[in-house]
N, C-alpha and C positions, 0 to 999 in steps of 0.2 A: 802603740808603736807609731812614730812621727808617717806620715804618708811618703816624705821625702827620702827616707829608710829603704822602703818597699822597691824591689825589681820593678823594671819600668817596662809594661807591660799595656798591650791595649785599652785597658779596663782605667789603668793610669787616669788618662785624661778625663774622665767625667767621674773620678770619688769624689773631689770637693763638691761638684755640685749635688751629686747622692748626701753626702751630711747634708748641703744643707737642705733640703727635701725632707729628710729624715730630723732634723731640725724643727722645720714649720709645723710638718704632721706625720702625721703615725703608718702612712704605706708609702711605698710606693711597686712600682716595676722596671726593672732592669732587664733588657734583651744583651745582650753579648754574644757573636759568635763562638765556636770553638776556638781556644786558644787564647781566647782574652785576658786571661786569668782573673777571672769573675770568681771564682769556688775558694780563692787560696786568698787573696788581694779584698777582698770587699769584706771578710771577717773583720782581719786585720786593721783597715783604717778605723771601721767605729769602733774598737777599744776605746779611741782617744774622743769620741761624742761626748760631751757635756750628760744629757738625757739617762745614757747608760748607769751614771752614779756608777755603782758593783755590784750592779746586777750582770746577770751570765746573756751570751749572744746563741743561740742555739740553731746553729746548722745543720738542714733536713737535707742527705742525703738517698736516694733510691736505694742503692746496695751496698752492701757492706765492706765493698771490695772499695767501691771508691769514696766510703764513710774513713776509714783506713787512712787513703793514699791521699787524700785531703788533710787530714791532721797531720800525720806524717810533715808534710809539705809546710804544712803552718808553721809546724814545732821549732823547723830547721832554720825558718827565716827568720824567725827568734833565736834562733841559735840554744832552744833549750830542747830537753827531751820531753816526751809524749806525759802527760799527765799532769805537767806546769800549766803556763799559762791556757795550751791547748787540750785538748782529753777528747776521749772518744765514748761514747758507752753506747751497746748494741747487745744481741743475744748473745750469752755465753761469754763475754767479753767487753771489756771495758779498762780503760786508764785514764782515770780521773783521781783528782783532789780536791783537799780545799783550796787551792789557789786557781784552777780551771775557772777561766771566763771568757773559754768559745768551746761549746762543747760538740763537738759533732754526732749526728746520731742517727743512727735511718728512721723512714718517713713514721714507719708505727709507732713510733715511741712516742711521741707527740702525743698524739690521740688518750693512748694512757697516761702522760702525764697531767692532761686535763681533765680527762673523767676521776683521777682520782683527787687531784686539788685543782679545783676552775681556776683559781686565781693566777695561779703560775707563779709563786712565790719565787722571788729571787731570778727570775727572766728578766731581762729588758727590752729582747728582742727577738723576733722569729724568721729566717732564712727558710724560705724554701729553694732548695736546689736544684736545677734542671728539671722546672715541672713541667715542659714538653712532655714527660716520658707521662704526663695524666697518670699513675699510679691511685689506686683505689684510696690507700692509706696517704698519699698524694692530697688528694680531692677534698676527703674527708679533715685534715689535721687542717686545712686552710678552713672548708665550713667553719671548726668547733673554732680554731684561733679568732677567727670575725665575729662570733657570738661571742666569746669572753672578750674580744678588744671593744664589742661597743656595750656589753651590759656588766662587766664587772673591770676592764683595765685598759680605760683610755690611753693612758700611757704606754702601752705595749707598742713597741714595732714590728709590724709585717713587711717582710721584704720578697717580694716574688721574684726569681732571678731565671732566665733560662738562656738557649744558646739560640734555637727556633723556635717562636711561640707566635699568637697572633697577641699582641702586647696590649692592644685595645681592647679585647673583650676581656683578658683579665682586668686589666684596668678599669673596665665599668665593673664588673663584680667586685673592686675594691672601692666601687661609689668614687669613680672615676679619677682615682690615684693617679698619681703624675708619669710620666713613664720614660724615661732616660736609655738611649742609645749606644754602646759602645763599637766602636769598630770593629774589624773581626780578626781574625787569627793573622799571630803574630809572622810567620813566613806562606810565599805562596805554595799552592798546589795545583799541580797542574793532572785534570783528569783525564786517562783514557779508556776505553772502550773495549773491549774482548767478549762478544756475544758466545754464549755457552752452545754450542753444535745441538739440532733437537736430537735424541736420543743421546743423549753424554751425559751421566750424570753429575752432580755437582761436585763430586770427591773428585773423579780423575779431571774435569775442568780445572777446579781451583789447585789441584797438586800440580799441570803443566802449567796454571799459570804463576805460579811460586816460583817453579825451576826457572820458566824462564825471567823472572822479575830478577833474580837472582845473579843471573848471566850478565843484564843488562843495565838493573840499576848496582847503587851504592846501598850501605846501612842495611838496619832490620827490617822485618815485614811481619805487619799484624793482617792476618787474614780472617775475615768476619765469616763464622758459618752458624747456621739453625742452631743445632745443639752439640751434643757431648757425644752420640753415634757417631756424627759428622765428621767430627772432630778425629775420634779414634780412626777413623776407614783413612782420613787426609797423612795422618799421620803412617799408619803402615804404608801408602804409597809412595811416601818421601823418602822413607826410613832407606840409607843406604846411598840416594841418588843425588844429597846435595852437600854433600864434600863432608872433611873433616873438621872443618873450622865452624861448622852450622851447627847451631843447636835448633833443637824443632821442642817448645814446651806447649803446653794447652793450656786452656783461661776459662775457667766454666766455673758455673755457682757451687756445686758440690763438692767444690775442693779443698784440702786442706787451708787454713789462715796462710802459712808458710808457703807451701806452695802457689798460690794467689801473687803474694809478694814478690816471689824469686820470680815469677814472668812477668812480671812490670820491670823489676828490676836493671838497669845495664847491662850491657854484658860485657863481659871482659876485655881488654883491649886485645885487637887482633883478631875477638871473635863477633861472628854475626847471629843471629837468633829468627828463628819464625815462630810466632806468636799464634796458634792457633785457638779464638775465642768466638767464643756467644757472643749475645748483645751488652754481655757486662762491662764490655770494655769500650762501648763506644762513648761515654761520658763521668767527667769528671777524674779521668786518669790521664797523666803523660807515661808513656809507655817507654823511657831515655834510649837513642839510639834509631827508632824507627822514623823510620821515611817514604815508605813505600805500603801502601793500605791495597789489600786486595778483597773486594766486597761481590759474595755469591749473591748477596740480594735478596737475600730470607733470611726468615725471621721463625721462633718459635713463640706462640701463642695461645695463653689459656683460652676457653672460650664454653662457658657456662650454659648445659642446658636445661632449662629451668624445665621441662616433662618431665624428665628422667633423672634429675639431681645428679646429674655428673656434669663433671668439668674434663674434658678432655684438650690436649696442644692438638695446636693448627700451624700448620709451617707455611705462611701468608707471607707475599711480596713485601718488600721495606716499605715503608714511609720515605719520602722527598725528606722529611725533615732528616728523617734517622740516615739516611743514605748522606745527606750533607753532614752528621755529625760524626760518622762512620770517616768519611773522605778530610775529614780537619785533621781525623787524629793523625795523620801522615805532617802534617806542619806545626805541628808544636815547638820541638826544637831547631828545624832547619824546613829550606825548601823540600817539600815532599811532590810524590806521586799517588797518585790514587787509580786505579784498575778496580774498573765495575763490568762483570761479568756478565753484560747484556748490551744491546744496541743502545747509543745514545738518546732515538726517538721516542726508545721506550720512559725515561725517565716521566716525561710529561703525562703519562696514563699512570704513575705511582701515586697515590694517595695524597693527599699534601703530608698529615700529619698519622702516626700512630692511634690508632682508635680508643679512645678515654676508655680505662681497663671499667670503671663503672658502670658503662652500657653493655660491658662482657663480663660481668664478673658473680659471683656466689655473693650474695648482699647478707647473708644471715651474720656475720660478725658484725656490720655496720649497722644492722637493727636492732643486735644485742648492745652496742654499744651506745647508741642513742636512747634503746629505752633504761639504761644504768644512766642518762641524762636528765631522764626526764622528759624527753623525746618520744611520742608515741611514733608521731607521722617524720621521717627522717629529711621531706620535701619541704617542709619548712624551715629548711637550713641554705646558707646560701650554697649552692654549687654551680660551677660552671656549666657541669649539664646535670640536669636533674636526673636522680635515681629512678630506673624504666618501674612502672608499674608491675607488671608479671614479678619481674628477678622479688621486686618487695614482697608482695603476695606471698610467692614462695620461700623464700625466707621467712615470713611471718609465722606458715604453718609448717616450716621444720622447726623454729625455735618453739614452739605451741605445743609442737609432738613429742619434745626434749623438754617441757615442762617450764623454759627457762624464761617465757611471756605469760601473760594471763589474756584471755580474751580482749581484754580490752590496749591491748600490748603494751602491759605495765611489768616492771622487770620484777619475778617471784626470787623467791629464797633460793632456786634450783640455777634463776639465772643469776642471780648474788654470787654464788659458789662457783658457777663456772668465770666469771667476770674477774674472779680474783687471779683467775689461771690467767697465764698468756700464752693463749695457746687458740686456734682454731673454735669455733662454736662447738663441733661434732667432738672433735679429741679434749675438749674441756670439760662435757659431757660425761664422757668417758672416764677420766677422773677424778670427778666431781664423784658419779656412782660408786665409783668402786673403793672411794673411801666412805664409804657408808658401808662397807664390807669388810673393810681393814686389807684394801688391796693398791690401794694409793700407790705405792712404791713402783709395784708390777705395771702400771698403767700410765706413770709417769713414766718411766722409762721407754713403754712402747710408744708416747707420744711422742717424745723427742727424736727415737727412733724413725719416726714417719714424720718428722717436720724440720730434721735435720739430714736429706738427703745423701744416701753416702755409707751412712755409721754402718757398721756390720754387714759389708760388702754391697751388692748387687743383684741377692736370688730372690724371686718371687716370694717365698716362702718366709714369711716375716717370724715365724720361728727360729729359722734357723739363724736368720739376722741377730734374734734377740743373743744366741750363744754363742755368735763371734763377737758382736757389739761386748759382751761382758768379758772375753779375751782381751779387747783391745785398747794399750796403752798409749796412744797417741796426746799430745796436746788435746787434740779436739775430743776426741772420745772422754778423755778425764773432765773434761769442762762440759760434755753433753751430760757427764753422769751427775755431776754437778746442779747440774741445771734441773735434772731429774729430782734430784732429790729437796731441790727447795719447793719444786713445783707439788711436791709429794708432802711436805711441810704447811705449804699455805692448802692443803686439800684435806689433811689428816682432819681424822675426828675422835682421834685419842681410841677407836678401834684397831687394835691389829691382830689377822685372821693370821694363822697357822697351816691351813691350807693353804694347796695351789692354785693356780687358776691358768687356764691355757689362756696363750694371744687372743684364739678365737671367739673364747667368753667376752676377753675386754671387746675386743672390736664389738660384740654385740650391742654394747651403750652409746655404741660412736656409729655406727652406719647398719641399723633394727632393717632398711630398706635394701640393704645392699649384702642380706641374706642369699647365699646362691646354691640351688640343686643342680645337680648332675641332671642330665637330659637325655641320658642315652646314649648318645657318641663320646669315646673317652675327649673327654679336656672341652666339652661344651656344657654350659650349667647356661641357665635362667633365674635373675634376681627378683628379689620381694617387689621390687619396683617395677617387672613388667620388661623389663632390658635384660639383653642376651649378652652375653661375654665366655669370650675363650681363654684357651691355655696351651702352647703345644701339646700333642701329646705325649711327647718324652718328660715330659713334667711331672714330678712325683708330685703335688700337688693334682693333676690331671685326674687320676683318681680316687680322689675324695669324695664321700657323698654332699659333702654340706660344707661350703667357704662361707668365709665373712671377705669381702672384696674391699681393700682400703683404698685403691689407685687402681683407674682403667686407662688406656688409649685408645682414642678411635671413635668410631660414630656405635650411640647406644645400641642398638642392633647388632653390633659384633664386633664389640669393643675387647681390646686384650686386657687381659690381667697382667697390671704390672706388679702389685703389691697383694696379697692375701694370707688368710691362715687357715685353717681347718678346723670346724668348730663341731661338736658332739651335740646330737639332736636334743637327748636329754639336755645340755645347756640352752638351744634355743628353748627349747617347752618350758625352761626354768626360768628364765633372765627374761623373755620375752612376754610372759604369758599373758600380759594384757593388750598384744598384737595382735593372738593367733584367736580365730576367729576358728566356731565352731559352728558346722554347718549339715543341716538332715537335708540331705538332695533327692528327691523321689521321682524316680525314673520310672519306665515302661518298658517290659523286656519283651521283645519282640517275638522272639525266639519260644519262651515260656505264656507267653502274651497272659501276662500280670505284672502288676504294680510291685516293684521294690523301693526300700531304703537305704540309701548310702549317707554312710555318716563321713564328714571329711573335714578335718583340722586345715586351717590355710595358714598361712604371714604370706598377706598382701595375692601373688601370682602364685605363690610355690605350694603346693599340698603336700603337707607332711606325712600323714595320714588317711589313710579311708577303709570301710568297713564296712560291711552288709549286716543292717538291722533285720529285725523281725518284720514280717510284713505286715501294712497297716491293716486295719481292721474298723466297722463302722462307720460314723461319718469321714474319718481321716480317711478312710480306704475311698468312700465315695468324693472325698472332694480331690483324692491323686487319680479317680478314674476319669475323670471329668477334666485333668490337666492335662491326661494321655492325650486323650479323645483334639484335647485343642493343639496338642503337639501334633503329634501322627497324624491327625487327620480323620474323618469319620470310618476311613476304609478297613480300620481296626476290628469296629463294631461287624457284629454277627449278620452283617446283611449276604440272604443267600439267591440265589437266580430268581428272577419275579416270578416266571410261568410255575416254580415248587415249592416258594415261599411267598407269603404275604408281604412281608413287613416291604421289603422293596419294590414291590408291587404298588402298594399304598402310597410310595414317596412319589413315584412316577406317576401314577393317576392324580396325584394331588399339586404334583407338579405341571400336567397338563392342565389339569382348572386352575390354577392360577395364571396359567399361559394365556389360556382363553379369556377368562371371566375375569383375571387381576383381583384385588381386594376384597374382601376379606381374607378370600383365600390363602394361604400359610403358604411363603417363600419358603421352597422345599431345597435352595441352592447350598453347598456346605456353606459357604459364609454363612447364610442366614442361622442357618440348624446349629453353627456351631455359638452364634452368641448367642442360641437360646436353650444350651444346656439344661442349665439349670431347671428349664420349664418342662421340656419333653422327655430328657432321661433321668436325669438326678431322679424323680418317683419312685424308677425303677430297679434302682441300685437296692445291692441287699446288703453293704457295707462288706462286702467280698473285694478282697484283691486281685480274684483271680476275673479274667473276659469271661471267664466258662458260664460263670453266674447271669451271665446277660442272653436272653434269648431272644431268637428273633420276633415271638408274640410278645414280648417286651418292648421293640423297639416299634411294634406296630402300634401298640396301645399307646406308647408314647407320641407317636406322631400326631395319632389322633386327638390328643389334648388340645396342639394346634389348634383344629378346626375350631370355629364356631359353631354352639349347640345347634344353631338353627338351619345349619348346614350338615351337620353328618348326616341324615337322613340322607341327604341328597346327594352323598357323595355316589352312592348305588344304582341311582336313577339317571346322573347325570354320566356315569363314567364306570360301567360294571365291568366286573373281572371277567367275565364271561361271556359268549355269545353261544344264544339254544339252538343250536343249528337243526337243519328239518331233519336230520337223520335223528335226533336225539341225542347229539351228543352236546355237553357243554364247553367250547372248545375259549381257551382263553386268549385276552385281550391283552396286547403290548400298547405300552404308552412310553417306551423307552427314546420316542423320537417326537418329531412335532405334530407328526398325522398318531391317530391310535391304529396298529395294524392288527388285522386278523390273517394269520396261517392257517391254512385249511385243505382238507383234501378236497378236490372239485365235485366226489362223491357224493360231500356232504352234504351240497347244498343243490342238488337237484330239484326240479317242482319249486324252488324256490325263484320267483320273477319278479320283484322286488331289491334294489341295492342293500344291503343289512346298514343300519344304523343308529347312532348312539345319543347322547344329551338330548331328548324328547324329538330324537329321528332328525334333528339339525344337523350333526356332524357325520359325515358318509365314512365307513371306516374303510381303510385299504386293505385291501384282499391281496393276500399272498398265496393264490391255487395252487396247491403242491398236488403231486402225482400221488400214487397208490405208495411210492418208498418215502415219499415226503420231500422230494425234489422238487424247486420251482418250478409251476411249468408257465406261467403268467401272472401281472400284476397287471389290477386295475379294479378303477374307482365307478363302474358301467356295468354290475353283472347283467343286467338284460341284450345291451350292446355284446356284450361279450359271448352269449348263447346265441344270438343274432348273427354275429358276426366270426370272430374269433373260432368258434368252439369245433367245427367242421375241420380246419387244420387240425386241431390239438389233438382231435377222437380220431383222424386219419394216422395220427403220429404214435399216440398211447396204444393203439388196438393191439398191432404188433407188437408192441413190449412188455405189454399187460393182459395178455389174452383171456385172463379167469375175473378180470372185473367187469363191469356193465357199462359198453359207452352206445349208449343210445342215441341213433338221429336228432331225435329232439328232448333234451334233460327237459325241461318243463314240464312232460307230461311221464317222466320219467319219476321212479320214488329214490328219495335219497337215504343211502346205507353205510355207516361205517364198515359194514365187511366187505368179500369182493365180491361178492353178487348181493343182491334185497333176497331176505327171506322166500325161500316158499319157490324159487327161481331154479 
């Protein structure tokens, strides 16, 4: 079509110089504002390029709304219908022919038509459209198109076209392509300002500021808001308040084709329209009619967390960029206004640009896709920003764990099969398996169902999705079932099962991780992955014991279920079983104090299963008593009071000479005793489960291995249990602290004029003089001093309260007696 033909339109003035660019070499870059008409106008002139011969021009739009309303637009300026010289083809849908030579198509298509013939037979040329919005399948279809334009088709043209970009650094990534200017949108717009009140929220904001746009300006108003909740609450609050001549329709991804259309559309004469949309409308559409843009200044955004493999939306401030493509659409056809629903100072703290969806996004379809390339490492492709490390990683080993890489991440026969699908890695997966079962059909269907937003209502319960979706006669539904079944065709393996198969089995081949048990409170479960998710509890879903979660919202920790089904244990034990991991846990029961076994089936976090085995026995018995002892702690074992048991007695005396003495002497501390198991108790074990088997001459004998041979002798001499005291009695020795203390009745030790002492009479032991009831009656390290001194008060004070024992003027010359007089008295 002559360029002189064409609507004269900003973009106008620099096509001749674009041919001839396109002319000399093979890229370039194009910035154009909104309203240029860059999307409808730049098709159009190169038909008539020399270069083109008849080959096809292939125009990469973002969404399909304005994949659509781009051809559309083409078709008319040709004055022909859709499928002539212009054609559209995208999921589900398509109007093409043999005489199509600009074909419009969103950004994925690309990507597939080069992994499946590099060459691009019959292309001449590649448009990317408004790649500002950096789309993943954006990013990617420009990489693969620069690897085939420089190793297999020089002659190819790339054309990078956008409204707000930084035009130079594409420009060096096309090896520093030429880069051409157009002016900007064809009427002015003039913008104001209306800051949202803190505590207001964005619906009743944007609905007063509708009414009153309404009041005040002329024409329609498209009003930009997050998502499709938004949407609906803006709409009930209108509903009724702004006259009869208003129409109020909504703009959002999951809506029917028709419906899409009728809100771009005009509106009637006489009538005016509020456009309430997503961000699908901010580029690549004229919306006829509107003149007045009212922008909440949010956004909804996926945002990949590679711990926990989910992807949850983020409702994050606009981009500067998106904010200025949002406030164009107001002047396309006439002078507009634009109304941003924040202080004007704020604009300059906005972002410049929308965050490249490849530093946020699930990279596992771009690594399945590169390695069906030939692609191990996907970083040595050009992109504008390189694919983040981590997001690759994990992608590597879900595509790894879905069979569909091989270690060295070369694409297998599993990922062969799912590559032919188009469909997501995980839900390709999905019916990839279950045609190996003769279940294709069933799992086709429920892909489409989860990848075509919408179909069979809105309930959590992707069951009962699947049995309205099979109700419903709509365009879309007929063309989703469609699509199902060729996806079911390219997956068949000439198996067809007879049996059924619930949602929840298929989900099992598409999300093994995203397994969820109930946890106790209705509508709270825990996935295979470690991640917590709810449900209300009025949710017949809520109580289930076992989902398969397809879609969450929210942060991993208590993320909601948006999408799930209900899946029967026998199907995970069956579908899964080379997940679930079986595990002998051998505990220590405190209670019974002996060693058990618990057996317990897991996937991943979840325990399916567990059971009380037989108790061990032998060495297993001794090597779980020896795992107690490290758990619990020593206080397990049968240690009983020193002064009536040995065995603690011994740790304490052996604890004091090594206090003293240090080396060689055996660290008696638990740390030490506990990393030396194996040396001082394992001996003693009788390969019994139960503590009972363990006795305290056991643990004495053990201790004793510690020592050095040429030391136990000495332990008796250095540090004895006992002291002979002169009455005869053998009264025993504490070592429970840092001195060794002797308790004693003062009885005892009468005639005694001498300190008592220990380790070849070196260490003076501390005397504890207890009365005739065993009450302190003094402490000290001086008994001479202390008969010297002391003893005169203590035999004034004991006389009278012990009147049948012997308190003699002077004990020295007194006989010591444990009864309460001496013999023969």
């Amino acid at each position: 079509m002559s360029t002189a033909l064409l609507p004269h339109l900003p973009v106008t003035a620099i096509l001749g110089d674009l041919g001839q660019v396109l002319e000399q070499g093979n890229k370039a870059v194009l910035v154009a504002p909104p309203g240029a008409g860059k999307t409808t106008l730049v098709p159009l002139a190169l038909l008539e390029a020399g270069w083109r011969k008849d080959g096809t021009i292939l125009l990469l739009e973002p969404r399909r709304l304005a994949a659509r309303a781009a051809a559309r637009r083409m078709a008319s300026l040709l004055d022909e219908k859709l499928g002539g010289t212009v054609g559209y083809a995208m999921r589900m849908e398509k109007q093409v022919s043999q005489h199509t030579r600009i074909l419009v198509v969103t950004e994925g298509v690309l990507a597939r038509m080069i992994l499946d013939d590099p060459e691009l037979p019959g292309i001449s040329a590649v448009i990317f459209d408004e790649f500002h919005e950096r789309s993943l399948d954006g990013d990617f279809g420009l990489a693969l198109a620069l690897d085939v334009q420089e190793g297999l088709r020089p002659d190819l043209r790339l054309l990078v076209m956008s409204a707000t970009l930084d035009g130079a650094g594409v420009a060096k990534l096309l090896g520093d392509a030429p880069v051409l200017e157009s002016e900007g949108r064809s009427f002015p717009v003039t913008i104001h300002y209306r800051e949202r009140p803190s505590g207001v929220s964005v619906e009743d904001a944007m609905a007063a500021a509708i009414r009153d746009a309404l009041a005040q300006e002329t024409g329609s108003v498209l009003a930009f808001l997050p998502g499709q909740r938004e949407i609906m609450r803006v709409m009930e609050r209108l509903e009724g308040r702004v006259g009869t001549a208003v129409d109020i329709v909504p703009l959002y991804g999951l809506m029917e084709a028709k419906a899409q259309d009728a809100a771009i559309r005009a509106s009637p004469p006489g009538r005016r329209k509020i456009v309430l949309a997503t961000a699908i409308a901010e580029t690549s559409i004229t919306i006829d009619g509107v003149c007045v843009v009212i922008d909440s200044g949010l956004a909804r955004l996926p945002a990949y967390e590679p711990a926990s493999g989910l992807t949850r939306l983020e409702t994050v401030r606009v981009s500067r960029a998106s904010a200025d493509q949002r406030a164009g659409r107001a002047g396309r056809t006439q002078p507009g206004v634009a109304i941003r629903l924040w202080r004007a100072e704020q604009t300059a703290a906005l972002p410049a640009f929308t965050p490249p969806e490849i530093l946020a996004a699930d990279l596992s379809g771009l690594v399945l896709d590169c390695a069906a390339f030939g692609i191990a490492d996907p970083t040595s492709l050009t992109f504008l920003d390189t694919p983040p490390g981590p997001a690759l990683n994990e992608a590597r080993n879900l595509l790894r764990v879905l069979g569909a890489i091989d270690a060295d991440g070369r694409q297998t026969d599993t990922g062969q099969a799912m590559r032919r699908l188009a469909l997501p890695v995980r839900l390709a997966h999905m019916v990839a398996q279950a045609a190996c079962n003769g279940h294709e059909r069933d799992a086709a269907l429920l892909a489409v169902l989860l990848t075509e937003r919408g179909l069979g209502g809105d309930s959590i319960d992707l069951e009962r999705r699947l049995m309205r979706f099979a109700d419903e006669r709509t365009p879309r539904a007929n063309a989703a079932r469609q699509l199902a079944l060729g996806l079911a065709q390219s997956a068949g393996k000439g198996v067809i099962s007879k049996a059924s198969i619930s949602p929840g089995a298929l989900l099992l081949y598409a999300w093994p991780d995203r397994v969820a048990k109930a946890r106790g409170e209705r509508g709270r479960f825990v996935l295979a992955n470690g991640s917590g998710a709810m449900l209300d509890m009025a949710d017949a879903l809520a109580g289930e014991r076992f989902l398969v979660i397809a879609d969450v919202q929210g942060r991993a920790q208590n993320a909601r279920i948006m999408a799930a089904a209900s899946v029967h244990e026998d199907d995970i034990r069956t579908l899964l079983s080379q997940n679930i991991k079986t595990r002998h846990k051998t505990l220590f029961d405190l209670e019974r104090k002996a060693v058990r076994v618990r057996e317990q089936s897991r996937l991943g976090a979840i325990a399916l299963s567990e059971k009380m085995l037989p108790a061990p026995s032998g060495d297993a018995a001794n090597i779980a008593m020896l795992e107690a002892v490290k758990v619990h702690g020593l206080g397990i074992l049968p240690w009983d009071k020193p002064q009536d048991r040995p065995a603690m007695a011994l740790r304490q005396r052996l604890a004091w000479l090594r206090q003293g003495l240090g080396e060689p002497w055996p660290d008696m501390a638990d740390a030490a005793l506990l990393s030396r198991l194996e040396e001082w108790l394992l001996p003693f074990l009788t390969g019994s489960a139960a503590l009972s088997s363990v006795s305290g001459g056991d643990l004495k004998a053990g201790l004793s291995l510690l020592v050095p041979y040429d030391l136990q002798r000495r332990i008796n001499a250095l540090a004895p249990t006992h002291f002979a005291a002169p009455s005869g009695s053998h009264v025993p020795i504490r070592y429970d602290g840092e001195e060794p203390v002797l308790a004693i009745r003062v009885q005892e030790l009468f005639g005694l004029g001498t300190h008592p002492a220990i380790a070849d009479g070196v260490v003076k032991l501390t005397l504890e003089l207890l009365s005739p009831a065993h009450r302190p009656i003094q402490t000290t390290r001086d008994l001479p001093g202390f008969w010297q001194g002391s003893w005169a008060d203590v035999r004034a004070q004991m006389r009278g309260r012990y009147p049948k024992h012997n308190w003699p003027e002077n004990p020295l010359l007194a006989q010591a007696t444990s009864r309460a007089k001496p013999r023969g008295t």
